[in-house]
C-alpha positions, 0 to 999 in steps of 0.5 A, spaced: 108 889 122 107 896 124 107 899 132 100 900 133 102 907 137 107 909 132 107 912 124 109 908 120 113 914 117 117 915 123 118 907 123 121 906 117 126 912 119 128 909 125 129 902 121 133 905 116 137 909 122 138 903 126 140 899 120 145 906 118 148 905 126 150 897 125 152 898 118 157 904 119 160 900 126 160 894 123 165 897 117 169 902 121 170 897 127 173 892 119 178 899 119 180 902 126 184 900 129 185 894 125 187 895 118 194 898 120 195 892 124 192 888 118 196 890 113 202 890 117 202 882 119 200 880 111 207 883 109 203 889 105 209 893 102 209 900 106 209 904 100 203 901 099 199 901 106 195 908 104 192 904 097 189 898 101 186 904 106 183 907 101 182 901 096 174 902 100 173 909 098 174 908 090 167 905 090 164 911 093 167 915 087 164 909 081 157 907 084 155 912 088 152 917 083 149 911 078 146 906 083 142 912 087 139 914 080 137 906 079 133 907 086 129 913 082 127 908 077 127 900 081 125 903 088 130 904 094 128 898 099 132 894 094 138 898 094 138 898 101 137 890 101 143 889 096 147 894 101 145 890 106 148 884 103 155 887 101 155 889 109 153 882 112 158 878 107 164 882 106 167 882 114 167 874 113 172 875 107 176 876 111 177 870 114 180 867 108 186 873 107 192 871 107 196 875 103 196 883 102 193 883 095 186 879 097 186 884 102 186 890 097 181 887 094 176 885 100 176 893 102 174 894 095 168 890 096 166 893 103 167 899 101 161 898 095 157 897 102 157 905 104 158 907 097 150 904 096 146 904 101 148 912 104 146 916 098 139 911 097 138 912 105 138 919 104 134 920 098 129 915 102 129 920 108 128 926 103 122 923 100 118 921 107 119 928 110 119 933 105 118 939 111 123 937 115 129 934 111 134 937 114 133 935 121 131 927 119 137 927 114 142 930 120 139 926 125 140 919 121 147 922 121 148 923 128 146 915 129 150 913 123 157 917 127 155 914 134 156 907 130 163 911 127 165 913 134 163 906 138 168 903 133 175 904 134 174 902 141 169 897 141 174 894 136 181 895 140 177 892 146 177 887 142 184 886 140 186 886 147 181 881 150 183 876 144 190 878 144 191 881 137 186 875 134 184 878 128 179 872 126 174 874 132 175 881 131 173 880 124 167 876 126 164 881 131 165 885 124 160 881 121 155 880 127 154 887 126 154 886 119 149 881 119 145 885 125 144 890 119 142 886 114 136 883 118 134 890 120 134 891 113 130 886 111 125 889 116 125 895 112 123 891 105 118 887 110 114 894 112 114 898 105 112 891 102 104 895 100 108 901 098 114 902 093 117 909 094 119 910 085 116 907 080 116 901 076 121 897 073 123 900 065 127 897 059 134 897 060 134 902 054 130 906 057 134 906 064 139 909 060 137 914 057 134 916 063 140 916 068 144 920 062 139 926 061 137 925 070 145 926 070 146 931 065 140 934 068 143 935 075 150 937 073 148 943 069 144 946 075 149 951 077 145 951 084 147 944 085 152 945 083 155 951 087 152 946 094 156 939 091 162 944 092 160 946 099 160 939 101 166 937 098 170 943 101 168 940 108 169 934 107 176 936 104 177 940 111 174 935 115 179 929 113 185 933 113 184 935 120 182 928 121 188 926 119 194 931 121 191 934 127 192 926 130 200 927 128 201 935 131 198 934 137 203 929 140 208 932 136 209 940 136 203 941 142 206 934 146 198 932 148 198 926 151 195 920 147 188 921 151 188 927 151 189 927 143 183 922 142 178 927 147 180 933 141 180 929 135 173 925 139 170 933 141 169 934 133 165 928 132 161 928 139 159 936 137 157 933 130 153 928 133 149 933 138 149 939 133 146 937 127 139 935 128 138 941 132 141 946 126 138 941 121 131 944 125 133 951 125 134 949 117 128 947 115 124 954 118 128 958 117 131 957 110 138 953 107 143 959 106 143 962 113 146 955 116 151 954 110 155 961 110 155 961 117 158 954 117 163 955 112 166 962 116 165 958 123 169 952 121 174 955 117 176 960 122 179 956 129 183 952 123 188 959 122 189 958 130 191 951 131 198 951 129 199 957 133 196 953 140 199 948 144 194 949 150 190 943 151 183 947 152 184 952 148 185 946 142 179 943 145 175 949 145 178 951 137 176 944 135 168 945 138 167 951 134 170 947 127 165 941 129 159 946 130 161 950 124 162 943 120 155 941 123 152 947 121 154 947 114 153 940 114 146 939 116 143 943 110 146 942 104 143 935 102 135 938 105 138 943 100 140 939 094 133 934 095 129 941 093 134 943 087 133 938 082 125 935 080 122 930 085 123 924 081 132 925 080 132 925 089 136 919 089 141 922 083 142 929 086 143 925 093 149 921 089 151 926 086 153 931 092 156 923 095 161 923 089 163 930 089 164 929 097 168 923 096 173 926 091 173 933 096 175 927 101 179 923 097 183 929 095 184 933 101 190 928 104 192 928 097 193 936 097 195 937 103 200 932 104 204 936 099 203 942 102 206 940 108 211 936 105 214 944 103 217 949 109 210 951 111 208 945 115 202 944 120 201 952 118 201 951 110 196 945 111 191 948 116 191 955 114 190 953 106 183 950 109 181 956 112 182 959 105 179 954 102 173 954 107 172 962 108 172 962 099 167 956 100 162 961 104 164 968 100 162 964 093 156 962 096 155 969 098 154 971 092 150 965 088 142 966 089 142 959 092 136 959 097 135 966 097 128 965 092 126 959 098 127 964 103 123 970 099 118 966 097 116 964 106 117 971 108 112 973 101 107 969 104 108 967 111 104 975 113 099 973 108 097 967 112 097 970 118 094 975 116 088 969 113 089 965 120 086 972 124 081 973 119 078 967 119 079 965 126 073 963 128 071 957 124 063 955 124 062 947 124 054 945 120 050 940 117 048 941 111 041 940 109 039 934 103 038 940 099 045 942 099 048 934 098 049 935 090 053 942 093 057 938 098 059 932 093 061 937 088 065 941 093 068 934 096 070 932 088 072 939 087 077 939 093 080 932 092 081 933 085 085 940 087 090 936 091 096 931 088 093 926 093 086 926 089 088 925 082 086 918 083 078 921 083 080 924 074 083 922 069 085 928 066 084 936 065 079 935 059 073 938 062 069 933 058 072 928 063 071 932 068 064 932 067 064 924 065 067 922 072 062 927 077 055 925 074 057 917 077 062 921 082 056 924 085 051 918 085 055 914 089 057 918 094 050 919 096 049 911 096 056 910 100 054 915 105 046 915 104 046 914 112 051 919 113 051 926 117 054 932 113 057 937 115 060 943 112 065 948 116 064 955 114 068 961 114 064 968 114 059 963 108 065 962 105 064 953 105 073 952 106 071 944 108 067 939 108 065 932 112 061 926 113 060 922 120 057 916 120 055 912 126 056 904 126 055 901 134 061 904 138 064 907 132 064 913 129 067 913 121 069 920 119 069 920 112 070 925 105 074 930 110 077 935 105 079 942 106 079 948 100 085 949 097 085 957 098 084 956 106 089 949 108 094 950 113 089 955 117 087 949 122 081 947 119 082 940 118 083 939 125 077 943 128 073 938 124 076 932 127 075 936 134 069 936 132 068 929 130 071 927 137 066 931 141 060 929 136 063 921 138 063 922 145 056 926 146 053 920 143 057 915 147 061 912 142 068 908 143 072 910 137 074 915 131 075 912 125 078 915 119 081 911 112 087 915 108 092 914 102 099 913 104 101 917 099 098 923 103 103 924 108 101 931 110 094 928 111 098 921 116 102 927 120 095 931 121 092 925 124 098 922 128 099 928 130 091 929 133 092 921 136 090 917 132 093 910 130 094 905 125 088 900 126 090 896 119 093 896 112 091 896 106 094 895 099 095 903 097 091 905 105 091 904 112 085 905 117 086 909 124 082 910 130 083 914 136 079 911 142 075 915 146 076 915 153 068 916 157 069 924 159 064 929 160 064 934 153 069 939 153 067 945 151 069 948 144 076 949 141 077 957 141 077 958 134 072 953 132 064 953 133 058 950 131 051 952 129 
């Protein structure tokens, strides 16, 4: 059940975050420190341990793209759940390994895990909170990254309690793989009323849509320009991952810890920074943050070969982590609003299998690179080419500079209306005004995307056909009830009925105006409502709403309301109302 205290959005967030941070611990604690060691004990040829290590990031690279675009099609829970599995079960494989090659192939299998559920997660945060996708996707980031940093030393405490006891190392693997499994089952236990996609198609069907949904993605040149942004970070990011751990020790002569704080600062600084850029984000458009990113990341790599001092390379790999936060944090938020709503799952399997290859590649690449006289120098400043490009290519696409043009276009218009219309007048509406008030709620509902349920089509003969039966039942609904115009100037922006039942007051029919939503009105009518409620002594507010309406759920959690009870496509809320003298009216917000 859903905490009575709590959204059931913000709910479903943190489940899938809490089965992101078992999941990702439960599959990094299987690799670091293990795996080498692994590996090494099952005879597995030297020439041959790099394939066995990357064997898990194959499936990243196959599946990714096709299953987040079947979770457009069959609904995301279902795809989480089979990640779920592949997490609980692959660690005990490992029980039964005994030579090097069952080994390649139980790291292939886990690796389908992450391949699955990262993008189908990300898709589903992107679709439960449109305002602020950056922020929710860096933050369930951030989460999954404290379960990539525990890891290691969760699993080498391991190994040295048990003295090097793989078989117990492995099942603390699965109990976390399990862990994940349970919380993923929650997840399809609180969206069992609500699908996030549509309905199961025919195998036909599914095909062609998948094809026109990839070919859709992959010629847009916008989303194409994020994919590479994407790529090149994670190119850069696991080539510093890697070669940093070797020059450390070798050219600056760092210590072992001190090694494992400068490769552990830039993962900290990701943890940290992510969320809050991702906020910066979300208000202040995508392009500032993925340009600044791409310049702040790539520059302190030029400097590192030619550093030894401790804190000099602890403050360089602060910065790169703050740049590679930055550029991070928007990049998904932005590739989720470039495609059509219906394709978010495939425009988040798309940027992970572009991420993949640039992952994949970067060590591949950079191998060669230092394999020639250039060395640690070649490998690092190619990374800052490739980087300081990345930004000036972006710079020069109109990636996210309509998005940003448009906000500024008509943010000054809005304000310009909130000043205007400061003072909001709440009314009753006469009986003589009922036809005009069940017009206007019916006019208001069927301009929003979360009333359609109210008509059938545009026709104005069905329009027409609907109204006349709309209208009467809403007097016999709410013959009892009071009705309540909000005006501005003589202008009706809102409508609302109030009902009184025993210790209840039930807002019912609350609808703004298309031309004057987002001013406030929404919330000086249910502060009316509550101060109507109290001045009659009554206990509760009541109000029912549509899930689908998630600007309207916000609204009202925001304003302290809180889940009474579910139904099928709806949840009821209340707010209880503590016995208090009246204050006075909200500025703003007056009635007559």
């Amino acid at each position: 059940m859903i905490s009575r205290n709590r959204s059931p959005i913000n709910t479903i967030f943190l489940t899938i975050s809490a089965m992101g941070f078992f999941a990702i611990l439960s599959s990094t604690m299987s690799k670091s420190p293990v795996l080498i060691h692994f590996a090494t004990y099952l005879g597995t040829p030297q020439e041959l341990i790099g394939i066995v290590a990357a064997a898990s990031t194959i499936p990243g690279i196959l599946v990714s793209l096709p299953v987040a675009s079947l979770s457009d099609v069959f609904g995301r829970r279902k795809f989480l759940l089979i990640a779920g599995f592949v997490f609980a079960s692959a660690p005990f494989f490992y029980l039964f390994v005994a030579v090097w090659w069952q080994l390649l192939l139980v790291r292939f299998y886990h690796g389908f895990a992450t391949a699955i559920f990262v993008p189908v997660a990300e898709a589903s945060i992107a679709e439960l909170f449109p305002q602020k996708r950056a922020e929710r996707i860096s933050l369930f980031s951030s989460v999954t990254s404290v379960g990539r940093i525990i890891a290691p030393s969760l699993g080498g405490y391991v190994l040295f309690a048990t003295l090097k006891d793989y078989r117990t190392l492995y099942l603390a693997v699965g109990v976390a793989g399990v862990t994940a499994l349970i919380v993923a089952i929650a997840f399809l236990a609180e969206l069992k009323q609500s699908s996030l996609t549509g309905a199961n198609k025919e195998p036909r069907a599914v095909l062609k849509g998948l094809y026109q949904g990839w070919g859709t993605v992959a010629t847009n040149r916008a989303a194409l320009s994020v994919s590479f942004v994407q790529a090149t970070q994670f190119y850069a990011f696991g080539v510093v991952e890697f070669f940093l751990a070797g020059y450390l020790p070798e050219v600056a002569h760092v210590d072992y810890v001190p090694t494992g704080i400068i490769l552990s600062s830039m993962v900290f600084m990701t943890v940290i920074a992510k969320p809050w850029i991702g906020r910066i984000s979300d208000k202040a458009g995508r392009r500032t943050p993925i340009i600044v990113g791409c310049l702040a990341s790539g520059l302190p790599l030029l400097l590192v070969p030619f550093v030894t001092d401790f804190w000099i390379l602890l403050a360089l790999m602060i910065g790169y982590g703050l740049g590679f936060s930055a550029a991070t944090s928007s990049t998904s938020a932005l590739m989720s609003e470039l495609v059509p709503q219906h394709l978010l799952g495939t425009s988040m399997g798309f940027l992970d299998t572009i991420m993949d290859v640039g992952q994949t590649l970067g060590p591949i690449v950079s191998g060669l690179i230092f394999a020639t006289y250039l060395h640690y120098t070649g490998v690092f400043a190619s990374l800052t080419l490739l980087l300081v490009s990345t930004a000036s290519v972006f710079m020069l696409t109109r990636v996210g500079k309509s998005r940003i043009k448009e906000k500024q276009k008509r943010l000054p218009e809005h304000l310009a209306m909130k000043k205007q219309y400061a003072h909001i007048r709440i009314q009753p509406a006469h009986k003589t005004e009922h036809l005009l008030f069940n017009y206007l709620t019916f006019d208001f509902f069927r301009n929003s995307k979360y009333g359609n349920v109210l008509v059938l089509g545009n026709p104005p003969i069905l329009t027409l056909l609907i109204l006349a039966p709309y209208v009467l039942s809403m007097e016999l609904l709410y013959f009892r009830g009071r009705h309540f115009f909000a005006r501005i100037d003589e202008h009706i922006a809102g409508v609302m009925v109030l009902t009184s039942r025993e210790d209840t007051f039930y807002v019912s029919s609350l609808a703004v105006a298309p031309k004057y939503r987002g001013l406030g009105i929404a919330t000086c009518m249910l502060r009316f409502a509550q101060e109507e409620a109290q001045k009659h002594g009554k206990k509760w507010l009541k109000l029912s709403v549509l899930k689908a309406n998630i600007p309207a759920l916000k609204a009202y959690y925001k304003f302290g309301f809180v889940l009474d009870r579910e139904r099928k496509r709806g949840v009821w809320l209340h707010k209880p109302l503590p016995i208090a003298q009246i204050a006075t009216t909200s500025a703003g917000c007056g009635k007559s």
